[in-house]
N, C-alpha and C positions, 0 to 999 in steps of 0.2 A: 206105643205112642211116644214115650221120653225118646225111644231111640231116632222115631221120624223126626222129633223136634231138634235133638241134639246133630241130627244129618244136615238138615237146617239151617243151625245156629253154624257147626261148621262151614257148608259154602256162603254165609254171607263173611263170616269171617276170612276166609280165601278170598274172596271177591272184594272183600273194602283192602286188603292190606297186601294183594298183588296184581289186582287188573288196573289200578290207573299206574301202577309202576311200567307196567309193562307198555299198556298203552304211551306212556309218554319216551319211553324207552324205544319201542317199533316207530312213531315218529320222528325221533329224534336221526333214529337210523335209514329213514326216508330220505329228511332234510341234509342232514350231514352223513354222506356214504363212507362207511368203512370197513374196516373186514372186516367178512359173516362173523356175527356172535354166537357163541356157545351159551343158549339160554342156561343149560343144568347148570353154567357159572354165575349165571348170571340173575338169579333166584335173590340172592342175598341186595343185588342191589334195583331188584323193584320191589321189593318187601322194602328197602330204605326209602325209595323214592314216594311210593303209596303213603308209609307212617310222615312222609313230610307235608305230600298233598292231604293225607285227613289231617296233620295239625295245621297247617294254614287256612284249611276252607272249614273250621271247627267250629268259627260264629255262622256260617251259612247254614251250615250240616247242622246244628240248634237250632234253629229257626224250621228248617225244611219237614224234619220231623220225617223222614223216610217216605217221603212222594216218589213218584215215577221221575219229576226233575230231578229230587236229590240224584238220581243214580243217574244220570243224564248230565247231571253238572259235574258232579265229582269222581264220577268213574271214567269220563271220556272228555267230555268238554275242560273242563282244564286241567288235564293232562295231559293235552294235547296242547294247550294254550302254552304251559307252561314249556314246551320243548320247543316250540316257536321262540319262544323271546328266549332261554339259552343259544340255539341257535342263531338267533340277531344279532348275540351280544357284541361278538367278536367285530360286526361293522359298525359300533359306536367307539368314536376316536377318545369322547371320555372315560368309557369305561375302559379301556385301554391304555389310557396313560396312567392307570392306574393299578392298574390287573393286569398280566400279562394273561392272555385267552390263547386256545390252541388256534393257529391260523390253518387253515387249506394250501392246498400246493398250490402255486402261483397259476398254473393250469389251471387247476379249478376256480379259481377266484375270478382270472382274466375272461375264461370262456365263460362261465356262470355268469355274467352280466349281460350276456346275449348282445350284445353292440357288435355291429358290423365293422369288418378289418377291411382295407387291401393287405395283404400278406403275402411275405416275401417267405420261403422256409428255405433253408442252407442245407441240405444232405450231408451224411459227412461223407457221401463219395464228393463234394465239392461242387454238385450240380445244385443248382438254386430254382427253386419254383414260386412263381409269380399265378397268386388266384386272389379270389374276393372268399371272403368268408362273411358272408349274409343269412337271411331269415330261412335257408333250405341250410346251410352248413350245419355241422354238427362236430363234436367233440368228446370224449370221451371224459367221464369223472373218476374220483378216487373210488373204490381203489382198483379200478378197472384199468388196465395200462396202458398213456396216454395214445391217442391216433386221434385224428384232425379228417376232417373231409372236407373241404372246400368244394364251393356248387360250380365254381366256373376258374379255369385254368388260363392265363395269358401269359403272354411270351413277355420274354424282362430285355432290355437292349441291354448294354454294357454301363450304363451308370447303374443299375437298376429301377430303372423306368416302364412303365406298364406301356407295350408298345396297343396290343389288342388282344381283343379276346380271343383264346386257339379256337378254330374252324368247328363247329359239332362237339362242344366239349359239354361231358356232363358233370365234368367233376371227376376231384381226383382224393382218395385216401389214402395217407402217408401214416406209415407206423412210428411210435418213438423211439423203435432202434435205431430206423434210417437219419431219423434229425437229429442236425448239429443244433442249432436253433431257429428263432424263429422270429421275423421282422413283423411288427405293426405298424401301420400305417391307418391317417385317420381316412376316412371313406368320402 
């Protein structure tokens, strides 16, 4: 009987002071992609992260008294909340002139907005490609390595000017070894 209760008392103690770490940790790593983490390392800092979420949500957690919401609120729901707004932080210009935040590769940032280009791309053989990058384009994020797909390919005249759209095109996928770089244009 001690030992079923002490089996117990151990996984709620596991569960209050490493699953919202984790939890906010797996989202985090949702929102902002980067290289696979090695959890076995990573132990120490969702056991950090969890001991901050139970002392911030510590007046709720008194009040809740171990309901089905307590574990609802504080094991998932905000540690999830909380890796959202880390995640946000970095695109508040206040909290940035004040804090220096890790920023994203300009790729991820520019294409993460989803906003529709005309796009000019530069090869470094020196050959230029003229497409649209719309609501079918797609782009690659960290830390997957960059390539671009564009849904519709047109021909550039010599200013680079969009003369028309090529004949049957369904689009064209350029790798980031072949690009020099890459022109925006608004749509």
């Amino acid at each position: 009987m001690i030992d079923d209760i002490w089996q117990i008392d151990s996984l709620i103690l596991f569960l209050v002071f490493f699953l919202p770490g984790f939890v906010s940790i797996k989202t985090y790593d949702i929102l902002i992609p980067s290289e696979r983490r090695d959890f076995s390392k990573a132990i120490f800092e969702a056991v950090g992260y969890s001991a901050l979420n139970f002392t911030l949500l510590y007046p709720l957690i008194s009040r809740l008294n171990s309901s089905y919401l307590y574990l609802v609120l504080v094991m998932i729901v905000f540690p999830i909340l909380w890796s959202v707004l880390f995640a946000k932080l970095p695109n508040y210009r206040y909290i940035n002139k004040y804090v220096r935040l890790p920023n994203p590769k300009p790729w991820d940032e520019v294409f993460g907005r989803r906003e529709s280009y005309w796009v000019i791309v530069h090869l470094k053989s020196g050959i230029k490609i003229g497409g649209l990058y719309d609501v079918k384009s797609r782009s690659s994020s960290n830390p997957a390595e960059e390539q671009i797909y564009l849904e519709e390919v047109w021909k550039l005249d010599d200013d680079n000017g969009f003369i028309e759209r090529v004949d049957r095109t369904k689009g064209i996928i350029i790798l980031s070894e072949e690009i020099s770089r890459i022109e925006l244009l608004e749509k």
